[in-house]
C-alpha positions as CSV (number, residue, x, y, z in Angstrom):
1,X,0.0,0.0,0.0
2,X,2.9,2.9,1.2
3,X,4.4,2.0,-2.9
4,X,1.0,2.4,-4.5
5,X,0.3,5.2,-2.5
6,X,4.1,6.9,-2.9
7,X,3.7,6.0,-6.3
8,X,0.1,7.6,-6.6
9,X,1.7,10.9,-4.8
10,X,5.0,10.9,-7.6
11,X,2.4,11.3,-10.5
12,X,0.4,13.8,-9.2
13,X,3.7,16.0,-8.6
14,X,4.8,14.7,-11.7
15,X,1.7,15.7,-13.6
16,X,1.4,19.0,-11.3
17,X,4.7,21.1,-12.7
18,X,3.7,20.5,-16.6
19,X,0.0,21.4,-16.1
20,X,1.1,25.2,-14.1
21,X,3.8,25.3,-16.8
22,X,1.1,25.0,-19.4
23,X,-1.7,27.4,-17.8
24,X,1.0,30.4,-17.7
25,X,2.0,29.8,-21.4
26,X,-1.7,29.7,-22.4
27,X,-2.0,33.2,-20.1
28,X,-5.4,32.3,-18.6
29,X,-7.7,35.1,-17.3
30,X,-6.2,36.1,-13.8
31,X,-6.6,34.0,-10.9
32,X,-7.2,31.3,-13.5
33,X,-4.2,29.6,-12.8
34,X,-4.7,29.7,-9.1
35,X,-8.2,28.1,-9.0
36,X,-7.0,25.5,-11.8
37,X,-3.9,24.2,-9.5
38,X,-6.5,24.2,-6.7
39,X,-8.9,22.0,-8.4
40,X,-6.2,19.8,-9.4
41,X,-5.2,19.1,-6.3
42,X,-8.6,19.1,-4.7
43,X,-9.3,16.3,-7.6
44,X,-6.2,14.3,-6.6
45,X,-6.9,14.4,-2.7
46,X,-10.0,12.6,-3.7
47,X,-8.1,10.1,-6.0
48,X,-5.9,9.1,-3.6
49,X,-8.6,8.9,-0.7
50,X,-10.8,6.8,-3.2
51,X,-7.7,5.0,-3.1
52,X,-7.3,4.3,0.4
53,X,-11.0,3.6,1.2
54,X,-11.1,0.8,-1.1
55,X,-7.4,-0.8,0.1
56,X,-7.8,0.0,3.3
57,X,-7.3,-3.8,4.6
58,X,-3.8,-3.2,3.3
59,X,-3.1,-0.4,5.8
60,X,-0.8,-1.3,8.0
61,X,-1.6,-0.7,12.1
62,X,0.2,-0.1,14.6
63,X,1.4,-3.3,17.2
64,X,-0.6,-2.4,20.3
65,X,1.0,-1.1,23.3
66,X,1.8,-2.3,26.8
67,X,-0.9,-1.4,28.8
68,X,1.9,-0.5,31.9
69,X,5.3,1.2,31.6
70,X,8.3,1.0,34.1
């Protein structure tokens, strides 16, 4: 799950530095750029909690604690 997940996260900066690079050559309406990279990562967030919902007997927990400590 961490791989699919650090994977997941590597694409979406990946795809993230191309897509701003793109909206400033086009030269959007102002604030344009702003909202876009917002929804973006709005719509990734979701992806990636999609993600996690569906896998999430693959989440590792945590060993539980001693209940007393010295």
């Amino acid at each position: 799950m961490i791989r699919a997940l650090t994977i997941r996260f590597g694409l979406m900066y990946l795809g993230l530095v191309p897509f701003v690079a793109f909206m400033n050559h086009v030269k959007p309406a102002p604030g344009l750029v702003g909202a876009s990279v917002i929804v973006y990562v709005f719509g990734g967030g979701l992806l990636i909690g999609r993600y996690c919902v569906a896998h999430e007997d693959e989440i590792p927990s945590r060993p539980p604690r001693e209940t007393h400590r010295h």
